[in-house]
MARNU-153647 format. One record per atom (N, C-alpha, C): residue in three letters; atom name; x, y, z; residue number from 1. Coordinates in pm, whole numbers, plus 50000, padded with zeros to 5 digits. Each point is the difference from the previous one (the first is absolute). Layout:
REM residues N
SITE   code   site       x       y       z   pos
SITE    ALA     CA       X       Y       Z   NUM
...
***
This chain:
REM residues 133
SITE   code   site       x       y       z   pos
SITE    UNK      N   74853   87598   72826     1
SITE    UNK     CA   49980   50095   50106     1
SITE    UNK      C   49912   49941   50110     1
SITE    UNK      N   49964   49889   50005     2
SITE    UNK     CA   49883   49928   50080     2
SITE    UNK      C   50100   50026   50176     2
SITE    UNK      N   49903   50015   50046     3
SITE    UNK     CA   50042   50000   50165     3
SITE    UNK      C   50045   50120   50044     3
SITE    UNK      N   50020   50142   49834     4
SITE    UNK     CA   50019   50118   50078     4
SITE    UNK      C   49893   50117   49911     4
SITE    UNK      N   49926   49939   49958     5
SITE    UNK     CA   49941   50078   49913     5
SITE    UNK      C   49849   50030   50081     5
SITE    UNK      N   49979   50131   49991     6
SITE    UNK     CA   49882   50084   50092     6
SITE    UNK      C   49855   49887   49962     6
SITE    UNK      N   49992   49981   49886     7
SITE    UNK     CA   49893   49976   49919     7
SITE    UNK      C   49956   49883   50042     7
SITE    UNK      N   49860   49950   50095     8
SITE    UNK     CA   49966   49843   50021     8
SITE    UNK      C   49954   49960   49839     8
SITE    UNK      N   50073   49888   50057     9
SITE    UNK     CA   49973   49856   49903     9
SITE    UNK      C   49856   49945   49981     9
SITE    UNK      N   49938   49978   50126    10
SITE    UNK     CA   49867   49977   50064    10
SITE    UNK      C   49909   50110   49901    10
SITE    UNK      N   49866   49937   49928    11
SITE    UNK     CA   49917   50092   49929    11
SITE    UNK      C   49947   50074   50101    11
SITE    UNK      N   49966   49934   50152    12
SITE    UNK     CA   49935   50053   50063    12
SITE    UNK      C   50070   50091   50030    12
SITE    UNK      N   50139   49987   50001    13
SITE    UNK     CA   50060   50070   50160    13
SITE    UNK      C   50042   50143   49865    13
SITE    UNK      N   50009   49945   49877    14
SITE    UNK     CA   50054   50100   49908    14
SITE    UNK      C   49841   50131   49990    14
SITE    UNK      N   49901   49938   50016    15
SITE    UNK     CA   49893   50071   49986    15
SITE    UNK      C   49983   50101   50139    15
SITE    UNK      N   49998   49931   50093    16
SITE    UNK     CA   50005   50125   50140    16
SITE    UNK      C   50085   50108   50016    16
SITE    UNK      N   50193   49948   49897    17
SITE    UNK     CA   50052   50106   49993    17
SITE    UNK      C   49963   50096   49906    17
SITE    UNK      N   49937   49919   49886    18
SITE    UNK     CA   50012   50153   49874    18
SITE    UNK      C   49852   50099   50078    18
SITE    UNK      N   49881   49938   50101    19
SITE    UNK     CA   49922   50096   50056    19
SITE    UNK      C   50065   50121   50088    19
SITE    UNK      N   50111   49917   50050    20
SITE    UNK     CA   50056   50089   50148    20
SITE    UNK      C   50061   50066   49888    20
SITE    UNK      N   50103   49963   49934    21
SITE    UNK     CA   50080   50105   49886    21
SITE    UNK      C   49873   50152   49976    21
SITE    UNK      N   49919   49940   49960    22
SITE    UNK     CA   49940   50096   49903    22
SITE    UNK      C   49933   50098   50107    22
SITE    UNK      N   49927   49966   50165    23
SITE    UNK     CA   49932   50053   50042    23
SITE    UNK      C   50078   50104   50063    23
SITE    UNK      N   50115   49913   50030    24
SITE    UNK     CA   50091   50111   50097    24
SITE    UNK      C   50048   50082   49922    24
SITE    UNK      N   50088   49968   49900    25
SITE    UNK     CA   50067   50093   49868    25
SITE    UNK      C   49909   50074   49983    25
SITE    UNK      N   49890   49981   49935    26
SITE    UNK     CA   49899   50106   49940    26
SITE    UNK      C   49956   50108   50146    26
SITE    UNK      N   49963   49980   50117    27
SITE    UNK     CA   49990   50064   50104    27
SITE    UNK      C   50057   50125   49974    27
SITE    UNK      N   50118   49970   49982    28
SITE    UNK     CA   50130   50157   49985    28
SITE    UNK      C   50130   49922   49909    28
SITE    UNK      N   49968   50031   49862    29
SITE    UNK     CA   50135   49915   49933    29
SITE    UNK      C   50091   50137   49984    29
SITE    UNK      N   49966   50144   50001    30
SITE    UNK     CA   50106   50090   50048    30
SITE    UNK      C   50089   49966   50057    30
SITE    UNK      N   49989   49943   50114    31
SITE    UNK     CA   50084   49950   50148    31
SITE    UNK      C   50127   49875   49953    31
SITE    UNK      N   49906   49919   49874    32
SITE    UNK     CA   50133   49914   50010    32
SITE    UNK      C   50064   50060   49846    32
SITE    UNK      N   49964   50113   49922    33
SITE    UNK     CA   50104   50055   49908    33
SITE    UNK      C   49844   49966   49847    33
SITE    UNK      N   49912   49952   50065    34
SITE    UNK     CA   49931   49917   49870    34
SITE    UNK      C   49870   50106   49969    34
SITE    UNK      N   49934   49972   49880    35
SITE    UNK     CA   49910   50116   50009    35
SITE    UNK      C   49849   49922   50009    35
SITE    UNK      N   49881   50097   50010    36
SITE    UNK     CA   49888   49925   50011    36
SITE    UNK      C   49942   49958   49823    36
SITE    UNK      N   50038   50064   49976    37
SITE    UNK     CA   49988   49929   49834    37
SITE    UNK      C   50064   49825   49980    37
SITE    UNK      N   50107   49981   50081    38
SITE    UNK     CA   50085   49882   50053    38
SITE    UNK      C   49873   49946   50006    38
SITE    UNK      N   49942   50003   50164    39
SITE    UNK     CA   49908   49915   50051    39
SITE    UNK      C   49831   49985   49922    39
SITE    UNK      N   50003   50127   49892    40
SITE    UNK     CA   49855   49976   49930    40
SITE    UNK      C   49998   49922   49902    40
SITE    UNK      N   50124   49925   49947    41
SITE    UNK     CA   50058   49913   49876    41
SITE    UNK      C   50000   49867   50027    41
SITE    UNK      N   50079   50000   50142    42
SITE    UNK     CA   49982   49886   50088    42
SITE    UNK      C   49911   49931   50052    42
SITE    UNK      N   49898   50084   50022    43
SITE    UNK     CA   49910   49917   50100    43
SITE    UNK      C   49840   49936   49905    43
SITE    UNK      N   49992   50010   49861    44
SITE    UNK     CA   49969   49899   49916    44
SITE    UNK      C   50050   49877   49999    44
SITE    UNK      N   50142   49998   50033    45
SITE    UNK     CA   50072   49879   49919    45
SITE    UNK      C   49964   49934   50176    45
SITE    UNK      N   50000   50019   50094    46
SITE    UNK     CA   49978   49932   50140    46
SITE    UNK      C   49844   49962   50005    46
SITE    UNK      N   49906   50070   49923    47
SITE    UNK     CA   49898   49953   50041    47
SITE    UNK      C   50004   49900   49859    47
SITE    UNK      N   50033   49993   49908    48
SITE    UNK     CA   50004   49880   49846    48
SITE    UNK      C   50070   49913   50108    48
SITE    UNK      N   50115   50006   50087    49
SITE    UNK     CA   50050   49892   50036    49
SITE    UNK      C   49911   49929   50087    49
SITE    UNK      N   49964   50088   50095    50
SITE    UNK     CA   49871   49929   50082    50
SITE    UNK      C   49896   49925   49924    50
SITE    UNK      N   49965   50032   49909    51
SITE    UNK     CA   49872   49949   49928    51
SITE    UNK      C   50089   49854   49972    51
SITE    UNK      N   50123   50030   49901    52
SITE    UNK     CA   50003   49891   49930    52
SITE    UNK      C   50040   49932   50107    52
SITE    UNK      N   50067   49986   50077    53
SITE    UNK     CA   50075   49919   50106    53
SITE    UNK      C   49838   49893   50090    53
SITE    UNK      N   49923   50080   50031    54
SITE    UNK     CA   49803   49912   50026    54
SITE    UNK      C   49973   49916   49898    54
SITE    UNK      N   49990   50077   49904    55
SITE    UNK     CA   50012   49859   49881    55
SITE    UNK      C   50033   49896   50009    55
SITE    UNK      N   50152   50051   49993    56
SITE    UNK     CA   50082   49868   49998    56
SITE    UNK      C   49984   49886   50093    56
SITE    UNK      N   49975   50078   50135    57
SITE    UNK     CA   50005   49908   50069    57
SITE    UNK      C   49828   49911   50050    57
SITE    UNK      N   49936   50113   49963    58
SITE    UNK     CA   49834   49877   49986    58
SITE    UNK      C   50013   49928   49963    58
SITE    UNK      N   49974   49850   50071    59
SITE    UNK     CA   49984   49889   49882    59
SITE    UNK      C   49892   49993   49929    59
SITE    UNK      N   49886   50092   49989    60
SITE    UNK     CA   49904   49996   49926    60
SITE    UNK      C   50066   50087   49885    60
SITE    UNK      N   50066   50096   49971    61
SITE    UNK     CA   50051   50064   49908    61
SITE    UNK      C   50120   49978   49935    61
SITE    UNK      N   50075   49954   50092    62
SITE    UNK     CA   50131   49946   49963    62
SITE    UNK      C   50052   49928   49865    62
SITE    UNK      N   50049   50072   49898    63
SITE    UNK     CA   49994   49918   49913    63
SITE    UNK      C   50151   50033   49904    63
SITE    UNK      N   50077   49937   49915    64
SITE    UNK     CA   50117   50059   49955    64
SITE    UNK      C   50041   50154   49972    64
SITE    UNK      N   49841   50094   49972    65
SITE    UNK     CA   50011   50075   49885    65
SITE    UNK      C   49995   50109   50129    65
SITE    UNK      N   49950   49975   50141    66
SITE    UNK     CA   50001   50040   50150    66
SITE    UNK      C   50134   50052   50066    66
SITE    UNK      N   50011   49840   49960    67
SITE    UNK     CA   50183   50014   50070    67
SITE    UNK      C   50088   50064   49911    67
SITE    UNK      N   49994   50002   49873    68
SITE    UNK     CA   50094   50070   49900    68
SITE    UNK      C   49945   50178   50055    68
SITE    UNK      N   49904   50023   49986    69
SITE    UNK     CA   49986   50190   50024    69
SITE    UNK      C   50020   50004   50170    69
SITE    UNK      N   50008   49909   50089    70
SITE    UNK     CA   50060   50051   50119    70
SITE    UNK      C   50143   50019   49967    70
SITE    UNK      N   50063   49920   49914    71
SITE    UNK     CA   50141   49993   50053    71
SITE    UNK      C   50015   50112   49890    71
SITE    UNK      N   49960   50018   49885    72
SITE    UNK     CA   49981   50098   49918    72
SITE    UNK      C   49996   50186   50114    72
SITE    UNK      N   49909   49957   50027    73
SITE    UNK     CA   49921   50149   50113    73
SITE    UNK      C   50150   50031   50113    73
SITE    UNK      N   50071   49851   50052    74
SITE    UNK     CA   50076   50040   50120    74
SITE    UNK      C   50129   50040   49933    74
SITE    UNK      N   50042   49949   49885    75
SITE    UNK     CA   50111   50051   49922    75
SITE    UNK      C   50028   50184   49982    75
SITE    UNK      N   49850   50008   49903    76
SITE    UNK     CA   50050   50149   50035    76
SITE    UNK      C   49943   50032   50132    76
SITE    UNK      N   49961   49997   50070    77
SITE    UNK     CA   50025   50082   50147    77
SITE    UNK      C   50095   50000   50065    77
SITE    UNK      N   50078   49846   49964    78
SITE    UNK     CA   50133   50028   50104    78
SITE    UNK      C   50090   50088   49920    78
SITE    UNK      N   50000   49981   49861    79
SITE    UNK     CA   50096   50113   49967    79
SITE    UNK      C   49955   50176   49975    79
SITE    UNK      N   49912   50020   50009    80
SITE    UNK     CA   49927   50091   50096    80
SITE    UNK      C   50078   50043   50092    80
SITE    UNK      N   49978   49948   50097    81
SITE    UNK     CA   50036   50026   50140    81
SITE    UNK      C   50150   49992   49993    81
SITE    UNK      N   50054   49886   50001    82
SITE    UNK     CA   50140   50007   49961    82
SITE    UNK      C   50053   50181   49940    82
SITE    UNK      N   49963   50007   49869    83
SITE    UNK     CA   50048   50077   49960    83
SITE    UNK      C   49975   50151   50093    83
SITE    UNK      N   49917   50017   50063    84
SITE    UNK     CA   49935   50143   50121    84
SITE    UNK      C   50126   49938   50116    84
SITE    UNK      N   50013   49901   50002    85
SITE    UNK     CA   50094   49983   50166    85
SITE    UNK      C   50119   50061   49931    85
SITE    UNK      N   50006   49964   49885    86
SITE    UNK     CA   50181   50036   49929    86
SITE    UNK      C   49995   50130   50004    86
SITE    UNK      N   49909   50050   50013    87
SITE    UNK     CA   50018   50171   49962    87
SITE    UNK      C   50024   50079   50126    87
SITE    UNK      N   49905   49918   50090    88
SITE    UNK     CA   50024   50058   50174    88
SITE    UNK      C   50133   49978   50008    88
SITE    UNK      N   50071   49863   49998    89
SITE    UNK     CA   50136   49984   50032    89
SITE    UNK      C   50099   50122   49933    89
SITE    UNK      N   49964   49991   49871    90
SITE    UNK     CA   50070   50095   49931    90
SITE    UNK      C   49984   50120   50072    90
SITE    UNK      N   49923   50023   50036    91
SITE    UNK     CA   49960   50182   50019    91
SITE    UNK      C   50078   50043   50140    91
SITE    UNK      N   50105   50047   50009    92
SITE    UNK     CA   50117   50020   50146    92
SITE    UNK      C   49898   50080   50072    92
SITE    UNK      N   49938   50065   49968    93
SITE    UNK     CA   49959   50069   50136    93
SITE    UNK      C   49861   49931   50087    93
SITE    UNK      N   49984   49874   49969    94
SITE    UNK     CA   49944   49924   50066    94
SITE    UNK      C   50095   49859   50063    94
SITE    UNK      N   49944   49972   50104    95
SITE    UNK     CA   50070   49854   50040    95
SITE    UNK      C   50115   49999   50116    95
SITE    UNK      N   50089   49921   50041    96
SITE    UNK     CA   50075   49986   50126    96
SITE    UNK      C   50127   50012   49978    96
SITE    UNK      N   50069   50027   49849    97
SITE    UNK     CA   50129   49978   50020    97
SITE    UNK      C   50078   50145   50037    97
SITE    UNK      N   49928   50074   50002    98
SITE    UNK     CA   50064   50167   50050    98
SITE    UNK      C   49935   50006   50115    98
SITE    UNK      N   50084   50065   50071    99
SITE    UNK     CA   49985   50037   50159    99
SITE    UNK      C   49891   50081   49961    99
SITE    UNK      N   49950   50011   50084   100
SITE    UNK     CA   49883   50177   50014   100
SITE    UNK      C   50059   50113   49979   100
SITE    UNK      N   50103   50016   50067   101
SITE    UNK     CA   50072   50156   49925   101
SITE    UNK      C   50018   49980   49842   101
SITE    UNK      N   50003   49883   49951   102
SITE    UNK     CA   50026   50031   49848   102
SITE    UNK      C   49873   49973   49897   102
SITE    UNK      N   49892   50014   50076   103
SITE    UNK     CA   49929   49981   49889   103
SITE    UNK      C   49897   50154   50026   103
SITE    UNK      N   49975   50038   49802   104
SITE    UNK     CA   49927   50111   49996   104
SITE    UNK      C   49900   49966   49964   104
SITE    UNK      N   49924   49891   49961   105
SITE    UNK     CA   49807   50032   49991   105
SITE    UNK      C   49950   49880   50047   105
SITE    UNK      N   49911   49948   49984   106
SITE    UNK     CA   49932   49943   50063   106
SITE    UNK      C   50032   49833   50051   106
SITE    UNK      N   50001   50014   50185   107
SITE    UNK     CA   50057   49860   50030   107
SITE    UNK      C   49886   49948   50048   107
SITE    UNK      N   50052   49834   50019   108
SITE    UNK     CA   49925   49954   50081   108
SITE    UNK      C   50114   49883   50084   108
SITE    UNK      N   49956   50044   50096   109
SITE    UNK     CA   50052   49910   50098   109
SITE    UNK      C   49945   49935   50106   109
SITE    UNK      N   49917   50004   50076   110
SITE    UNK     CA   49934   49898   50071   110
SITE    UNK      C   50012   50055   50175   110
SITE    UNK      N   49962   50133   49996   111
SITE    UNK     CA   50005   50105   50109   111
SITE    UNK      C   49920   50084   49953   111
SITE    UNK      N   49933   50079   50142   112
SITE    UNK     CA   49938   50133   49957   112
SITE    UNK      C   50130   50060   50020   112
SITE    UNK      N   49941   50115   49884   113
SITE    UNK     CA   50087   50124   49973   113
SITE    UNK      C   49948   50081   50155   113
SITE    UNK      N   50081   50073   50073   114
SITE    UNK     CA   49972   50100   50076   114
SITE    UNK      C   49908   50097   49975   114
SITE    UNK      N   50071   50073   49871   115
SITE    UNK     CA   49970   50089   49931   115
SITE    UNK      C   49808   50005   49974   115
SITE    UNK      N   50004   49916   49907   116
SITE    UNK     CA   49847   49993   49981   116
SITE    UNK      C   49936   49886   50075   116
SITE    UNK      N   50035   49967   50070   117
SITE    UNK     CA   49929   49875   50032   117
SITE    UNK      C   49943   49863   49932   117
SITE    UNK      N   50040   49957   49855   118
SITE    UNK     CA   50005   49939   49909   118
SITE    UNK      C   50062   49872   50028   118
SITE    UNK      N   49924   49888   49994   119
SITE    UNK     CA   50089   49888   49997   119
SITE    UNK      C   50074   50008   49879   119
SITE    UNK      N   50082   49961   49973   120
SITE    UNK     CA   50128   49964   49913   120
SITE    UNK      C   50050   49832   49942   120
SITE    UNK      N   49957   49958   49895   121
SITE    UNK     CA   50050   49830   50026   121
SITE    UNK      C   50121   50002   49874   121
SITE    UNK      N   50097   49935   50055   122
SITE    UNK     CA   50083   49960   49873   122
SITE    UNK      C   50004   49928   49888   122
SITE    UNK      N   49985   50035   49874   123
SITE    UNK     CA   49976   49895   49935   123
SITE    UNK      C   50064   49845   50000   123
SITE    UNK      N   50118   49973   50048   124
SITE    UNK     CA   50071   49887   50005   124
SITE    UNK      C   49903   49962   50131   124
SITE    UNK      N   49961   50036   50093   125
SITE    UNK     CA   49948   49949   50127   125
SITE    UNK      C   49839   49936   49901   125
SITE    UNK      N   49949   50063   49954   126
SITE    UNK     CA   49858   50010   49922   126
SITE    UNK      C   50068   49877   49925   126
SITE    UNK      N   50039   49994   49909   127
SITE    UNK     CA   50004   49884   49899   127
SITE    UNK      C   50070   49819   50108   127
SITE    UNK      N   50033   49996   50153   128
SITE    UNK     CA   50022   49951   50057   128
SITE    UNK      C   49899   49913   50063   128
SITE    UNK      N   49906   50119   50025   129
SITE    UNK     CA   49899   49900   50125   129
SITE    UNK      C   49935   49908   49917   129
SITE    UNK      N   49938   49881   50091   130
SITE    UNK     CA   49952   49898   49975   130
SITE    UNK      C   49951   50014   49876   130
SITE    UNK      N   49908   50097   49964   131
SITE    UNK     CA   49884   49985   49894   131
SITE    UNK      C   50090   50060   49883   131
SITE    UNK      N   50105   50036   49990   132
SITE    UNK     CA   50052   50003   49911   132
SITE    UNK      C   50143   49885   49936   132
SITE    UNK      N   49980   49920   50115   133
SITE    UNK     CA   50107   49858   49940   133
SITE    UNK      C   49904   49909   49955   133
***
């Protein structure tokens, strides 16, 4: 899947997304179909990744047993996350592939709503930008 897969490769670049994942998701995970119980499960495993990922990379700390619980720590977070994106995708009444007349609960698309004045972001647009490749 390399070259189409959301998830950076980069520890670094993988670490800025699982923050943006978690800060924005958790913000309002209603909005993308997910619940806040989602984001209170999650956001241990982002700060273990943060920790272990400093470790690893101090060379004063750096040591096999470092690098084994980062890659240990980033394993389950990406499937973590992975598995919360599968559920947004799954969940039809979020996301871009229905027009606006066909969807009944909660969108996001990447407009204010009239209505309430609410920005709106799509999840396919969200899992796109920079900090999430």
């Amino acid at each position: 899947m390399a070259g189409s897969d959301y998830i950076p490769s980069k520890n670094a670049a993988f670490e800025t997304f699982a923050v943006n994942f978690d800060t924005i998701g958790g913000a309002n995970p209603n909005a993308i179909g997910l619940l806040a119980a989602d984001f209170t499960a999650l956001h241990p495993l982002v700060l273990a990744y943060s920790a272990a990922r400093a470790a690893a990379e101090n060379p004063i700390t750096r040591t096999k047993a470092s690098v084994n619980q980062r890659n240990v720590c980033r394993a389950q977070l990406e499937a973590s996350i992975r598995a919360l994106v599968k559920r947004v995708q799954a969940n039809n009444t979020v996301g871009s592939t229905a027009g606006p007349e066909n969807r009944t609960g909660p969108i996001l698309t990447g407009s204010r709503s009239r209505e309430t004045g609410q920005v709106q972001i799509d999840i396919n647009t969200l899992l796109m930008l920079p900090l999430f490749r």
